[in-house]
Backbone bond lengths (Angstrom), bond angles and torsions (degrees), N, CA, C in turn:
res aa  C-N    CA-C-N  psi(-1)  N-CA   C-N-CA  omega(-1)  CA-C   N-CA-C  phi
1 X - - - 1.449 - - 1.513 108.74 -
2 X 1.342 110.65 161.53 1.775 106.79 178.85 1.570 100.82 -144.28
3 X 1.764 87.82 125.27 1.392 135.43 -169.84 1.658 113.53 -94.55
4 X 1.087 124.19 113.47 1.483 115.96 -168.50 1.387 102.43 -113.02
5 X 1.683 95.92 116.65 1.381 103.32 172.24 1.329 146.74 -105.66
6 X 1.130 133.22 144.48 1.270 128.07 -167.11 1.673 125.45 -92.59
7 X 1.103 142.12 117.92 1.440 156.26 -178.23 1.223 118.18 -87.16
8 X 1.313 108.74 116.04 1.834 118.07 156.58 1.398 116.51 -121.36
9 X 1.458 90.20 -177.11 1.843 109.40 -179.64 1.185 106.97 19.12
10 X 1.281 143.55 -143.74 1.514 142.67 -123.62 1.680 85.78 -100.66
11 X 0.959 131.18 0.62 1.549 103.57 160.02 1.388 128.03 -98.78
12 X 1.575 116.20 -30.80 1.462 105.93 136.10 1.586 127.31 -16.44
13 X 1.427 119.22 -76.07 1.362 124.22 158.28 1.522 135.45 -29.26
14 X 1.606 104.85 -36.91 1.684 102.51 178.13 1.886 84.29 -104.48
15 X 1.016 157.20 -7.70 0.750 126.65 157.98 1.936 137.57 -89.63
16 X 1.221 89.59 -17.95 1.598 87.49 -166.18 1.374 120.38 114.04
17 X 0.968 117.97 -34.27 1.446 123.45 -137.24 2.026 93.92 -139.72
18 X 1.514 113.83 160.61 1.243 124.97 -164.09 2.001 82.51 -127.62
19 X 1.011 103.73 -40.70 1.612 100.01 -178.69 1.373 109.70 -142.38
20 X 1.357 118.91 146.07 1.634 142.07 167.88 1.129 138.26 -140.04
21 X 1.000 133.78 145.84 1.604 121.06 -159.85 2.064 91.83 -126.18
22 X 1.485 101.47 114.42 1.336 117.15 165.96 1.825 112.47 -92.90
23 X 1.385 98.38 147.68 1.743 106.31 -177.00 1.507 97.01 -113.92
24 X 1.561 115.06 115.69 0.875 105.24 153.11 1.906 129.04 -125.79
25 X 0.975 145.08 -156.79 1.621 138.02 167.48 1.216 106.60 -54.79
26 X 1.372 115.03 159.58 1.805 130.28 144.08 1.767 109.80 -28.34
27 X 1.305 121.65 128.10 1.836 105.97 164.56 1.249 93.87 66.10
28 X 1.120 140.81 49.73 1.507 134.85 153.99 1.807 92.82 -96.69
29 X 1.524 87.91 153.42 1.555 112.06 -163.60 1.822 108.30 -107.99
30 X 1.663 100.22 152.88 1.956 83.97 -176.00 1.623 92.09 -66.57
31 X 1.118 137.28 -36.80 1.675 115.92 179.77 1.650 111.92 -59.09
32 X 1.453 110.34 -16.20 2.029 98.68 -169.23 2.034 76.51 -86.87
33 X 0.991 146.68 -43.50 1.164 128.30 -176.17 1.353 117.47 -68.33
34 X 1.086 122.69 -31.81 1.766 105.28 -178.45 1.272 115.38 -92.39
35 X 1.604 108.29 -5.44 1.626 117.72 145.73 1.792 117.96 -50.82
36 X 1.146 91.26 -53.65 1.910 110.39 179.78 1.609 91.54 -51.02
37 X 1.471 96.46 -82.00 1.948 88.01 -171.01 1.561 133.22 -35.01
38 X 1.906 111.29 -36.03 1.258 96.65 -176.19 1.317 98.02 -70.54
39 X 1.140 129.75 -45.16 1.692 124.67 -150.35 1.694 94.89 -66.68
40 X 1.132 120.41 -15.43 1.923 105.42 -170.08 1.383 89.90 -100.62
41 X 1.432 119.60 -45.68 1.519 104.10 -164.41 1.798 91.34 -116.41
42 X 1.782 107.79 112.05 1.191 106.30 -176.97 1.907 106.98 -85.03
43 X 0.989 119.97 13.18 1.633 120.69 163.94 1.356 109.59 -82.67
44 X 1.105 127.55 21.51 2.009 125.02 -158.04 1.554 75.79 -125.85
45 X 1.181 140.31 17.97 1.847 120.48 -164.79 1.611 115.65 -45.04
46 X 1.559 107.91 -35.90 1.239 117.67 -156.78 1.772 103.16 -106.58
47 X 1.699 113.64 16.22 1.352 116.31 153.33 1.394 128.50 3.10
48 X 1.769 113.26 -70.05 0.903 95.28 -176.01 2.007 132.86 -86.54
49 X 1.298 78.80 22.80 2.043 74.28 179.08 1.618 91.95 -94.81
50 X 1.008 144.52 -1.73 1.341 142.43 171.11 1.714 109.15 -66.22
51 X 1.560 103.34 152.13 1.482 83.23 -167.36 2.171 74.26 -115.17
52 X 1.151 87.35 148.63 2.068 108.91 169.60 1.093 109.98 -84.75
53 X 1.459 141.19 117.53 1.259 132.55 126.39 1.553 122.18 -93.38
54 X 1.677 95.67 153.96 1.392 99.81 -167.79 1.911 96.11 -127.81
55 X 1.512 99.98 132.39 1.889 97.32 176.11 1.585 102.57 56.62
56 X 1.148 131.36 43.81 1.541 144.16 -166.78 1.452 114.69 40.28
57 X 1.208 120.58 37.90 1.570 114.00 -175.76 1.699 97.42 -126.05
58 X 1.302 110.07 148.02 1.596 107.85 171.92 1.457 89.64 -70.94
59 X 1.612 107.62 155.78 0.790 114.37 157.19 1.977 115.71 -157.51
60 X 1.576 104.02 142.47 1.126 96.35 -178.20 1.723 140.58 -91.44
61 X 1.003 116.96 177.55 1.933 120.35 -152.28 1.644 97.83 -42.56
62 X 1.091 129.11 -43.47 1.503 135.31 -152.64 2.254 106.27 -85.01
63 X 1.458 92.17 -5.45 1.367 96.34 167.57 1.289 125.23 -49.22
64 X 1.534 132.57 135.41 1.313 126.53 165.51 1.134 130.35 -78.23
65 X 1.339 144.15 112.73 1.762 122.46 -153.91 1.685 98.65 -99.86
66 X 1.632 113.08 151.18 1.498 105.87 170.53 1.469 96.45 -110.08
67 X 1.066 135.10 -173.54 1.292 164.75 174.73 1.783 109.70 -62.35
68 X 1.546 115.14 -31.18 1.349 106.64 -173.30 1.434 92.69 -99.66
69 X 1.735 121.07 -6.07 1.854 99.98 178.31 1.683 98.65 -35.67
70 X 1.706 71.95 170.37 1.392 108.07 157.19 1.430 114.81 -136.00
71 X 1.401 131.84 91.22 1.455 118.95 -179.25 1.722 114.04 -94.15
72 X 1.373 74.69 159.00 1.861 88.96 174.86 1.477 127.43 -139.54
73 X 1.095 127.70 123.53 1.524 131.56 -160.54 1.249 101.04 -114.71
74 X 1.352 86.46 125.95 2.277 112.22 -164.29 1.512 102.66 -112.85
75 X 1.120 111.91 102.84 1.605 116.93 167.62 1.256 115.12 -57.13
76 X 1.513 128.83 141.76 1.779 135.10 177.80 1.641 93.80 -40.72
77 X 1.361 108.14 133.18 1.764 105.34 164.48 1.718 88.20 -112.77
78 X 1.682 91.86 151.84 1.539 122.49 174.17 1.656 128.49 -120.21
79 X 0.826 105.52 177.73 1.671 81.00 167.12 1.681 130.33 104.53
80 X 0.824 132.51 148.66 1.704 111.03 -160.60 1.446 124.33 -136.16
């Protein structure tokens, strides 16, 4: 299925890109996708401290994604 995702802050930056659309199986999970991302884009190493939202909601690793998500990958913000 293909999941179109959305990019901010410093991953925008290691990636290039503001949006991408990853393919993954039927019942793929937000952990089987941020599996997908490190292995394609090896600048993501630290994947999982990013938090996923999916359809604007956080959501965690064990999520089921369909085909009409919309995810978005939020880099740690700092700063005061």
């Amino acid at each position: 299925m293909k999941i179109k995702v959305l990019l901010f802050g410093i991953v925008t930056d290691l990636i290039g890109e503001n949006e991408i659309v990853i393919y993954l199986p039927p019942n793929s999970t937000v952990e089987n996708l941020r599996l997908s991302l490190a292995l394609e884009y090896a600048k993501l190493e630290n994947i999982h401290e990013f938090a996923v939202a999916v359809n604007e909601e956080y959501a965690e690793n064990n999520r089921v994604l369909k085909a009409t998500d919309v995810v978005a990958i939020i880099p740690p913000v700092s700063g005061g």
